[in-house]
N, C-alpha and C positions, 0 to 999 in steps of 0.2 A: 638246479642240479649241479653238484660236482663234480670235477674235472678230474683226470686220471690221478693218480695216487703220490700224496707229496705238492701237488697243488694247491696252489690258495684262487684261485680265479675260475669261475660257475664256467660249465659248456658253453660256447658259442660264443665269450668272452677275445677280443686281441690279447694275447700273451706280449710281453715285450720280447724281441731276440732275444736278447741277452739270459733272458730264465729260462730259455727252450731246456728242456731236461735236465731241470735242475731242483732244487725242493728248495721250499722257506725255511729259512732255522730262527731266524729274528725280527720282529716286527720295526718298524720305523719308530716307536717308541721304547723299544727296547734297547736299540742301535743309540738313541739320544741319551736315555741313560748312562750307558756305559763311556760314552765321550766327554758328555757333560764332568760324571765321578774321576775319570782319567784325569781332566785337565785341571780341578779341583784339590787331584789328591799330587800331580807334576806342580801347579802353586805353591801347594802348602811346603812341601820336602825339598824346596828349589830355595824358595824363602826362609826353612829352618837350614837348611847348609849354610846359608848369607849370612843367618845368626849363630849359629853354631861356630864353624871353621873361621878361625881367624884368617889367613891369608885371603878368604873370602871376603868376610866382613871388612877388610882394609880396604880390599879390591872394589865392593859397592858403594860401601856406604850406606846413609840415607837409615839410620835403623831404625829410627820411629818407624818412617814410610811400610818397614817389612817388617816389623812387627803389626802392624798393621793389617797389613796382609794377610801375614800367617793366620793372625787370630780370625781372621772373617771368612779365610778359603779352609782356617780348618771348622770352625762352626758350621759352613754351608755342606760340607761333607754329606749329612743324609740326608737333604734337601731333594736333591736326584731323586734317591730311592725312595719317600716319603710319596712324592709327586707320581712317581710310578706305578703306585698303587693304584690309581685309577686305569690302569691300561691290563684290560682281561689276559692278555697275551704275557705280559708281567708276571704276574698274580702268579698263574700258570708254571710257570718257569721258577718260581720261586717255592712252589709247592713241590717241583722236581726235585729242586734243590735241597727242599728239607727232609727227600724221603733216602734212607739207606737202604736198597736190597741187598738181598742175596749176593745176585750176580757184580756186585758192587764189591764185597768181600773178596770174590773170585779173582774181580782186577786188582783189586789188591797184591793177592798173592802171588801174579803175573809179574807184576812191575818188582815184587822183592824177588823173584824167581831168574829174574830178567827172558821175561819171554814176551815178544813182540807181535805174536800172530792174532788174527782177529778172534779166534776162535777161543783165544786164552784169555782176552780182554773183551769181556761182552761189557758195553755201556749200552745206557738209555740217552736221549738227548743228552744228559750231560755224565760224563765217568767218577767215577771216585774220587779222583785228583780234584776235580774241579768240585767237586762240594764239599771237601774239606779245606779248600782254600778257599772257596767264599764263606764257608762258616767263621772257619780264623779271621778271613781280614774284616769282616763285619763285626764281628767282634773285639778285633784289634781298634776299629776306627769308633766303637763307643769309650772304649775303656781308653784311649787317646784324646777323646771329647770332652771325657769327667776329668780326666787329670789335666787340662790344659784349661776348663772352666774355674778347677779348684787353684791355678795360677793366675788366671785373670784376676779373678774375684777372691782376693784376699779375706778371710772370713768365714767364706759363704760353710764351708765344715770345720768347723772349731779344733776337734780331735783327729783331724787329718794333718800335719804339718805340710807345710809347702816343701821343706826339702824331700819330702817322701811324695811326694807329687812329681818334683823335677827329676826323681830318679827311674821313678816307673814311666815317665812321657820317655823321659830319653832312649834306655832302654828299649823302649818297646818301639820307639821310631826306628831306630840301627833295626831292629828283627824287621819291622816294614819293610825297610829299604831292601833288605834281600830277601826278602820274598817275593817283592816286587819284580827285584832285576831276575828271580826265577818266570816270574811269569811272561813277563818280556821275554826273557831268550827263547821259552815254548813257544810264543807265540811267532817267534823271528824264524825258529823252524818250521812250522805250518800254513804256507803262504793259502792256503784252502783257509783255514779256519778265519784268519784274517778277512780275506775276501769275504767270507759269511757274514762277520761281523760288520765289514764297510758295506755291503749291499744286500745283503739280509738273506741269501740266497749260497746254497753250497751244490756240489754235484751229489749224483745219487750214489755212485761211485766211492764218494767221500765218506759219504753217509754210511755206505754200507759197509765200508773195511773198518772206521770207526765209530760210531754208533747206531750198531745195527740192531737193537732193541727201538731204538728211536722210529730208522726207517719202519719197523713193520710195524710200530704203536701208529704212525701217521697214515699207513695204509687201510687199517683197519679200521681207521676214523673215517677216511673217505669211502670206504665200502659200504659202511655203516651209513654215512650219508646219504649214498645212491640207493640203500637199499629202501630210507625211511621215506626219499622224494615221491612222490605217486605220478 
């Protein structure tokens, strides 16, 4: 039998303190994911600065060594994500991520509106912002894969030139990199969402001023539970 609502651990079960009323937002394979792609995708852009920026480059050295690099932290890029597809709780989250409602539109029109109340911004586990910025940067990190394979491997597309390679990689690294320092600074104001994502666990609280489609889809799971236990 399942446990009150927002719960991942059956009745009768020790709770740790720490999750006393509090809900799961992230599985321990999901939490890995996201750190693993972090420190994959802070390699690669750490490594193209080194090559990039000369005063860098003077500063390190070593460029084989970081070309090197670059090229095998950025091949491993969907490596993560590939691997994660055996993790149901993944899967899941990923299928959130592919769906746009309605009330997704509405936050939308919130955020150009500039209106901040919960009631103007209805999310589901995850809001509008965050599915348009995982569609982009998944996106951005294939179309950054082709064009830095199509450098490696001189040849491998005849009728693609490599200067037309090195323009669309570079390019579209600069748009990376601030996208990226947007998602950082969001996340540097949300010490709650952060904490979900290092322990897999947020308040209900949290839950419910920001994604309160979420909270009652998980209540309704667990209801649905109790009601099917005999």
């Amino acid at each position: 039998m399942r446990s009150t609502a927002g719960s991942t651990e059956p009745t009768g079960t020790t709770t740790r303190p720490e999750h006393a009323g509090r809900v799961r937002r992230f599985s321990t394979a999901e939490r890995m994911i996201h750190r693993t792609t972090g420190c994959l995708m802070l390699l690669c852009l750490v490594s193209a600065a080194c090559l990039y920026l000369g005063p860098l480059a003077q500063l390190v050295g070593r460029r084989h060594l970081l070309v090197t690099v670059h090229e095998w932290s950025g091949i491993s890029l969907p490596l993560p994500l590939l691997l994660g597809l055996l993790s149901p709780a993944f899967r899941a989250d990923l299928c959130r991520l592919n769906r746009f409602a309605v009330y997704d539109r509405q936050w939308l029109r919130a955020v150009r509106r500039r209106r901040t109340s919960p009631e103007a911004r209805p999310a589901g586990k995850f809001n509008a912002g965050q599915k348009l910025y995982a569609g982009w940067i998944t996106g951005a990190v294939l179309v950054m894969l082709f064009t830095g394979l199509l450098m490696w491997f001189l040849g491998l597309l005849p009728f693609i030139s490599r200067t037309s390679a090195i323009f669309v990689h570079d390019i579209l690294a600069w748009a990376i990199t601030f996208v990226l320092l947007g998602h950082v600074s969001k996340a540097l104001k949300d010490p709650e969402a952060r904490l979900g994502m290092r322990t897999g666990y947020v308040s209900h609280e949290w839950a419910r001023r920001h994604h309160s489609r979420w909270l009652r889809e998980e209540r309704r799971t667990d209801e649905a539970a109790e009601r099917a236990t005999p």
